[in-house]
C-alpha positions as CSV (number, residue, x, y, z in Angstrom):
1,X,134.4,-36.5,-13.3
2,X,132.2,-37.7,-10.3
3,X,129.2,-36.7,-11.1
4,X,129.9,-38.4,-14.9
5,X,130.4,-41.2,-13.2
6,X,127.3,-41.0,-11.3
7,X,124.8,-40.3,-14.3
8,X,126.5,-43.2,-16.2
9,X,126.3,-45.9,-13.5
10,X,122.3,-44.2,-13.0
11,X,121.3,-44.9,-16.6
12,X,123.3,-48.2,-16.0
13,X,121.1,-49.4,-13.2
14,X,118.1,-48.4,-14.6
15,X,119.2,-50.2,-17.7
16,X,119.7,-53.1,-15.9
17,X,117.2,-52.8,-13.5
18,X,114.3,-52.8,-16.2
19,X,115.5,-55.1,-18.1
20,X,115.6,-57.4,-15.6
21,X,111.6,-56.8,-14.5
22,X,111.4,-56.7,-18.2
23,X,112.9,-60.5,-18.5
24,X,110.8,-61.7,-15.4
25,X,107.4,-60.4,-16.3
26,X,107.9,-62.3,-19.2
27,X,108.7,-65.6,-17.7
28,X,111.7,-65.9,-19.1
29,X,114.2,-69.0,-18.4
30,X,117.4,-67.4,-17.2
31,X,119.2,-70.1,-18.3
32,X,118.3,-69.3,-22.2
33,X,120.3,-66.4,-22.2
34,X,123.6,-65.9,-23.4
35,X,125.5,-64.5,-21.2
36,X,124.4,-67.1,-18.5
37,X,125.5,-69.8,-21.4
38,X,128.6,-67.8,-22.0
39,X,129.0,-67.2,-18.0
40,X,129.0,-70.9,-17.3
41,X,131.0,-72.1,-20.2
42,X,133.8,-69.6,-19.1
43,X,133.5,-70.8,-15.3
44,X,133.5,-74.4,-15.8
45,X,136.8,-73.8,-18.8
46,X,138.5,-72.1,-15.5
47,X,138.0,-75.2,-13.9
48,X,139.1,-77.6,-16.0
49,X,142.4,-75.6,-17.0
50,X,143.1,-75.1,-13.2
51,X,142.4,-78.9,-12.5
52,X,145.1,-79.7,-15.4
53,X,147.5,-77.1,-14.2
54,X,147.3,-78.4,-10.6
55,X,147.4,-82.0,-11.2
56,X,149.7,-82.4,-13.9
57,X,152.4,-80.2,-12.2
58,X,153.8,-82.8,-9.7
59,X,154.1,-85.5,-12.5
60,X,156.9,-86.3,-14.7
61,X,156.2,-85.9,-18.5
62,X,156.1,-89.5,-20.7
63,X,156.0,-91.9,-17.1
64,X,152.7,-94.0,-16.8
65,X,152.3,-92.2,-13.9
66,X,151.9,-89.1,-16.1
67,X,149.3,-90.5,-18.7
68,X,147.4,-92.1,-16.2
69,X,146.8,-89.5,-14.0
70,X,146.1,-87.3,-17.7
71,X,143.2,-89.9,-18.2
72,X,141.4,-89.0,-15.2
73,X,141.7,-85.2,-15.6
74,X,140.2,-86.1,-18.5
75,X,137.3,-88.2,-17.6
76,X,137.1,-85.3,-14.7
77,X,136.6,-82.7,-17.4
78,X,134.2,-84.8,-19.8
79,X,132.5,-85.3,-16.4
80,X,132.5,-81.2,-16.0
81,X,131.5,-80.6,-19.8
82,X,128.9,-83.1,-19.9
83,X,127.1,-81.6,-16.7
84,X,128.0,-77.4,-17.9
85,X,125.5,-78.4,-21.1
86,X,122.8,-79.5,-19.3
């Protein structure tokens, strides 16, 4: 079982590894690929569902209290959206 698991995470790295000298002899922009698209849109989602989980716990549901501080998670969240795109 060990030495599967050591030819398997060999061919992995070497996989990985020249694909990555592969990507930057190329001049590639990191930023174009998917899975750094896909890696930030899932990090900044994390954000903005802890930041509503968090905020809106301590506030009663249907008070002004509650719908105002609702607006500024969600100008807090456009605010994260907005810059995740960019």
């Amino acid at each position: 079982m060990a030495v599967r698991l050591l030819k398997v995470s060999s061919v992995a790295t070497a996989v990985i590894a020249s694909s990555g000298f592969y990507l930057y002899s190329k001049n590639v922009d990191f930023n174009d690929l998917s899975i750094v698209r896909f890696g930030r849109a899932a990090a900044t989602t994390a954000v903005i569902s802890y930041d509503y989980l968090t905020t809106l716990r301590d506030v009663q549901y249907g008070t002004e209290e509650y719908w105002a501080v609702k607006s500024k998670v969600h100008r807090r969240s456009a605010e994260r959206l907005r810059t995740c795109v960019v």
